[in-house]
N, C-alpha and C positions, 0 to 999 in steps of 0.2 A: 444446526446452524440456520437461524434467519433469514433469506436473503430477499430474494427477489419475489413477488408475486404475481401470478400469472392470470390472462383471461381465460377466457371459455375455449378458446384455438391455440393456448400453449405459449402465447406471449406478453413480454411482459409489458406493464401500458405504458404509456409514455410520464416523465415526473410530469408534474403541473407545478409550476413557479410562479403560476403567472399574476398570484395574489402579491406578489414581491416587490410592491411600488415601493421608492424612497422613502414615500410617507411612513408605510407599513412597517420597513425595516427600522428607520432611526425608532418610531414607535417600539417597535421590541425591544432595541437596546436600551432605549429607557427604563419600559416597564421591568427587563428582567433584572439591570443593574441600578437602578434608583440614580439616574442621571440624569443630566443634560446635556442633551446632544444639539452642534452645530447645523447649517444644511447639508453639512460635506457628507457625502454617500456614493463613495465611486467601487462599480464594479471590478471587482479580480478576477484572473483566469482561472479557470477550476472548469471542468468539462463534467464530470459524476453532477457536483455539488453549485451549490452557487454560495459566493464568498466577494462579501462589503467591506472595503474601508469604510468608518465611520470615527466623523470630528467628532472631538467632544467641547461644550463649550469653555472647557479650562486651558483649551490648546493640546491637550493631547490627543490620541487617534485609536481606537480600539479596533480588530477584524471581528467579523460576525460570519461566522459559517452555519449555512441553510443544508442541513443532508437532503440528500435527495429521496423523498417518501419511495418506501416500500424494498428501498434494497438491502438492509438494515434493521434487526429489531433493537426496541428501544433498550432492551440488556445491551446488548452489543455496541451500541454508543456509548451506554454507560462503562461497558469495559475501556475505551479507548480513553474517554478523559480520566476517569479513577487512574490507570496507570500512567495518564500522562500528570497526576496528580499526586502520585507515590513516588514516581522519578525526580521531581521539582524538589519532593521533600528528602526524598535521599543527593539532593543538589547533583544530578545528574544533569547535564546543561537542554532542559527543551523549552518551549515557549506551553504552559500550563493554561489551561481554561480558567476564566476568572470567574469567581463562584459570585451567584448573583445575592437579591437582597433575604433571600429566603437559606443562602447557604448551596442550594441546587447548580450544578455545574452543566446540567442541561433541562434545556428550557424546549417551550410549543408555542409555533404560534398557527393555530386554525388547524393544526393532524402535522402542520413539519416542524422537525424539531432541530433546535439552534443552540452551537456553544458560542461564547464570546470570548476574544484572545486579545491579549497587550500586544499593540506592531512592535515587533523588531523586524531590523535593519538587518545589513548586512552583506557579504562578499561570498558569491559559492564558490564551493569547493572546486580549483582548477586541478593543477598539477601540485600535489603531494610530495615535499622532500620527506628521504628517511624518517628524519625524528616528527617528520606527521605523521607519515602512516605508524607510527610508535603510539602517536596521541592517538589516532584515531582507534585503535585498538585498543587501548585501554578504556576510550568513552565507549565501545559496545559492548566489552566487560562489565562497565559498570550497570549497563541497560540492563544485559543478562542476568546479574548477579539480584536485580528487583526483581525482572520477568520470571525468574524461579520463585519467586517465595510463593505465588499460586493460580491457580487455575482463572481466567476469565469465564464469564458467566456462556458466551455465546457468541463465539470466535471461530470464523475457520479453522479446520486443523488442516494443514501444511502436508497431506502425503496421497500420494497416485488414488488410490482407493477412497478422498473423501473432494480436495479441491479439487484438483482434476478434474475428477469423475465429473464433481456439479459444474466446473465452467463447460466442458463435451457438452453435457446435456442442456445449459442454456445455450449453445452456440446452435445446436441444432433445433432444439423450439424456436430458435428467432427469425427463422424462416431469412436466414442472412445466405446460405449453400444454394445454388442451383439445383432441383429437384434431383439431377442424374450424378453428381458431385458428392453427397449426403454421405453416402453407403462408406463408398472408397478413401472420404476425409474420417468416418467412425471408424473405419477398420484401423487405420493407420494409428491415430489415437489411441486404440483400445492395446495397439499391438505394445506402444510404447508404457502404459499401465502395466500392462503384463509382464514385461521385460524390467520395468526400475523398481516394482512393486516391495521385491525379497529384500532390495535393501535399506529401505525404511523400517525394518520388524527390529523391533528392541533397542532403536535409537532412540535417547533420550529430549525430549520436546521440554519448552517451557515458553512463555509470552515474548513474544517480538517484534521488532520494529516492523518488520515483513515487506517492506519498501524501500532500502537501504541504498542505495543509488545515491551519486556524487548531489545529483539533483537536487537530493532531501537533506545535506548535511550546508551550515551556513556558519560562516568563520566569520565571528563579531572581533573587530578590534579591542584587544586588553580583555577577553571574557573567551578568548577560543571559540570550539568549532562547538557547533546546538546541530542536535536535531530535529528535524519539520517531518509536519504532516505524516501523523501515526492511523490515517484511513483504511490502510492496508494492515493493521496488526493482527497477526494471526497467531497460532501454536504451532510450533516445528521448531525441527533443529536447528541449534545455534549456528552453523554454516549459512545459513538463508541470509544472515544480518551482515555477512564478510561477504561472501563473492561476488554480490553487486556489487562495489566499489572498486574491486581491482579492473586493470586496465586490459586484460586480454585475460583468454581463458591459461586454467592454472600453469600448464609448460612454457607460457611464456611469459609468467607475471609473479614467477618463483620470490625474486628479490623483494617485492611489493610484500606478499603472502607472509615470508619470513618477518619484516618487519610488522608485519599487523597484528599475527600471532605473537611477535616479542612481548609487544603491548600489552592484548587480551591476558598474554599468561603472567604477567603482572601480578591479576588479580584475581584470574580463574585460569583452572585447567581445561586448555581445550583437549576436544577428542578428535585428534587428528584424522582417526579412522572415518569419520565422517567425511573429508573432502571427498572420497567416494563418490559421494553425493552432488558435487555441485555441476558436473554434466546433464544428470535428471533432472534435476531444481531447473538449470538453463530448460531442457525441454517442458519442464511443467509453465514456467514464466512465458514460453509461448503460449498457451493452451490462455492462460491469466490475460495476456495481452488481447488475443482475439476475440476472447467477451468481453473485454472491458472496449472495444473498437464497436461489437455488437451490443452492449450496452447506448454507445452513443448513438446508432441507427434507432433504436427503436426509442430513447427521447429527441428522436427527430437532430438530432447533433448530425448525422451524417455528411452535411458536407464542410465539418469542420475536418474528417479525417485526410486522410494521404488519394492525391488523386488515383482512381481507379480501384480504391477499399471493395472487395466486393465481389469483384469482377472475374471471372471465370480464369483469367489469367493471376488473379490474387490469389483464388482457390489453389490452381496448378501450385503458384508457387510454394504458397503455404505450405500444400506438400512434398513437394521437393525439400525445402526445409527441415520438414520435418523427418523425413528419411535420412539426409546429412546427419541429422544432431541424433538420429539412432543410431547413427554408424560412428559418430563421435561418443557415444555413450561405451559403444564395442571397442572401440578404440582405445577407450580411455582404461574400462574393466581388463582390459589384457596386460595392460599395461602396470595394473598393479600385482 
């Protein structure tokens, strides 16, 4: 997998956007889609990437998302829009990259590279009655039943031994640990690898949304619920696409579970055996969170994060966390 690319001292540089004037951007959206673009060019939130509304002069509004150089190889985008391009056509409800005048669904402009997206609207996902989490289980069914037909080109794969391992190792080139802190947060890490590792052996993976959180799911009036922002798509088990969504960990969100599996088996058979899994997954999604936090220090983002990101008392806590969710892990294994 492609990710990140590092200096001479083991970190990685910071992006450079800084060629990203208004002029530059409406310019790309032209040249890639043979348009005519308004002056409108207003920045969106996005912390990795940087992400434009852009008018067009017919009154409508297209998004233009800039990846952020170097964290991503160019397969690897292309895996993300290709599947968000097989989903559209198996009318799975996402927001599809608009293929520009050459056919290309991603574009360059000067080494970064840019897709462009129709704006949709709409309401996120709050509180879920019943026959939602029905629907909503049926729409990651349908995600899954694409995500199986084949392999991406150059996609994280989703298990202790491959993500994991790489977000540990860039947390600790990022020179983000206190020098005397480093040892005692890899031991901890490594212990938790060791301990969820056996039960990833011979579970079946296929392409997923890999970021599945209420966050990413947007309910359009008379067109239901879409999902957003597949930046995160990686290879793992299909549990990874359910348990971000429920509202507490599994013994207290049974009822939710029930209904979302009603849905998925719909149209696929789940393998139940895997919920196993969604205590590990919760500990790997930290390990996930903390380089994506040291990701933003080292493109200088740092004081967009949470006060005191960093900090010898963030360190301690980090691993007190992480010690709970190994003993929630223990917990959880006895229990079946």
């Amino acid at each position: 997998m492609t990710q990140e690319t590092h200096d001479a001292e083991g970190h990685a540089p910071a992006a450079d956007f800084s060629a990203l004037t208004p002029e530059a951007v409406i310019n790309a959206v032209e040249g890639a889609l043979a348009v005519r673009c308004s002056n409108v060019c207003r920045p969106l939130n996005s912390y990795i990437n940087r992400v434009y509304e852009i008018g067009l002069n017919d009154g409508g509004f297209v998004v233009v998302k800039f990846y952020r150089p170097g964290r991503w190889s160019a397969d690897a985008l292309q895996d993300e829009l290709d599947f968000l391009a097989e989903l559209h056509a198996g009318e799975v409800p996402v927001v599809p990259p608009l293929p520009g005048r050459d056919g290309a669904l991603l574009h360059d402009l000067g080494g970064t590279r840019f897709a462009v997206f129709p704006k949709k609207g709409g309401r996120p996902l709050d509180e879920p009655s019943p026959a939602d989490w029905v629907q909503l289980g049926r729409l990651i069914a349908r995600l899954h039943a694409i995500g199986a037909r084949h392999e991406p080109r150059d996609r994280i794969y989703l298990h202790p031994e491959h993500s994991m391992r790489e977000h540990l190792h860039f947390i600790l080139d990022a020179g983000v640990l206190p020098p005397d802190m480093g040892n005692d947060f890899e031991d901890a890490v490594e212990d938790l690898i060791e301990q969820i590792t056996p039960g990833f052996e011979d579970v079946a993976t296929l392409r997923l949304h890999g970021d599945c959180h209420r966050g990413n799911i947007l309910h359009r009036p008379g067109e239901g619920y879409h999902l957003l922002d597949f930046d995160d798509m990686c290879v793992g088990p299909a549990v990874q696409d359910l348990w971000l969504i429920l509202p507490d960990r599994l013994a207290r969100a049974r009822a939710e579970l029930d209904k979302l599996l009603e849905g998925y088996e719909t149209f696929l058979e789940f393998p139940h055996e895997t919920l196993r899994l969604v205590e590990p997954l919760r500990a790997m999604r930290y390990i996930h969170y903390t380089a994506w936090c040291a990701r933003q220090k080292a493109d200088g983002g740092f004081a967009r994060l949470a006060p005191g990101w960093g900090s010898r008392e963030f360190w301690r806590q980090e691993m007190a966390d992480l010690a709970t969710q190994h003993q929630e892990i223990l917990d959880a294994s006895g229990a079946d």
